[in-house]
C-alpha positions, 0 to 999 in steps of 0.5 A: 500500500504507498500512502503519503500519510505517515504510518501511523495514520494508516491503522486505527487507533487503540481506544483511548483510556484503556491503559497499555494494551487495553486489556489484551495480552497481544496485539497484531496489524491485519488488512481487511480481506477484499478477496474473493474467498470460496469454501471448497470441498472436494475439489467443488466450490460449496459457496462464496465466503462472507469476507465483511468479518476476515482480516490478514494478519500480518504483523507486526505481532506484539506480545507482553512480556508476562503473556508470552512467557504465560502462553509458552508455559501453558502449552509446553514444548510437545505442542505442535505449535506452526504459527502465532495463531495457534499459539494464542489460542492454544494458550488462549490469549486475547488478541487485539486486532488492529485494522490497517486502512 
């Protein structure tokens, strides 16, 4: 996305008042989807996706410190965690998600 407003003005702003983090142990930046986005189920298209509700999570993710060493308590070293996703709700976090405009 090029934009000439800095980048801060590019994603919306957290609530004001709520203190750090606003009560969520981690935050990420995701775009909205604006995709098309079907189901697919044996090799047939089932129906086309609602997409007013899916983001992109990209990044940057950010963690407090306490949540990331609570979630990596909480689920262990046998979890077979491949991405941050999986870790959040493994360790069931509450994610922020920050809508990049």
């Amino acid at each position: 996305m090029i934009s000439s407003q800095p980048r801060s003005a590019q994603i919306a702003s957290p609530l004001a008042g709520e203190g750090q983090g606003g009560g969520y142990e981690v935050t990420v930046v995701a775009a909205a989807v604006t995709d098309t986005c079907k189901e697919v189920v044996d090799g047939m298209v089932r129906r086309t996706i609602p997409r007013d509700t899916l983001v992109d999570a990209r990044g940057p993710w950010t963690f407090r410190r306490d949540a990331l060493m609570l979630a990596l308590d909480r689920v262990g070293t046998a979890a077979q965690i491949s991405n941050l996703i999986e870790l959040c709700l493994a360790a069931r976090l509450r994610v922020r998600v920050l809508i990049q405009r």
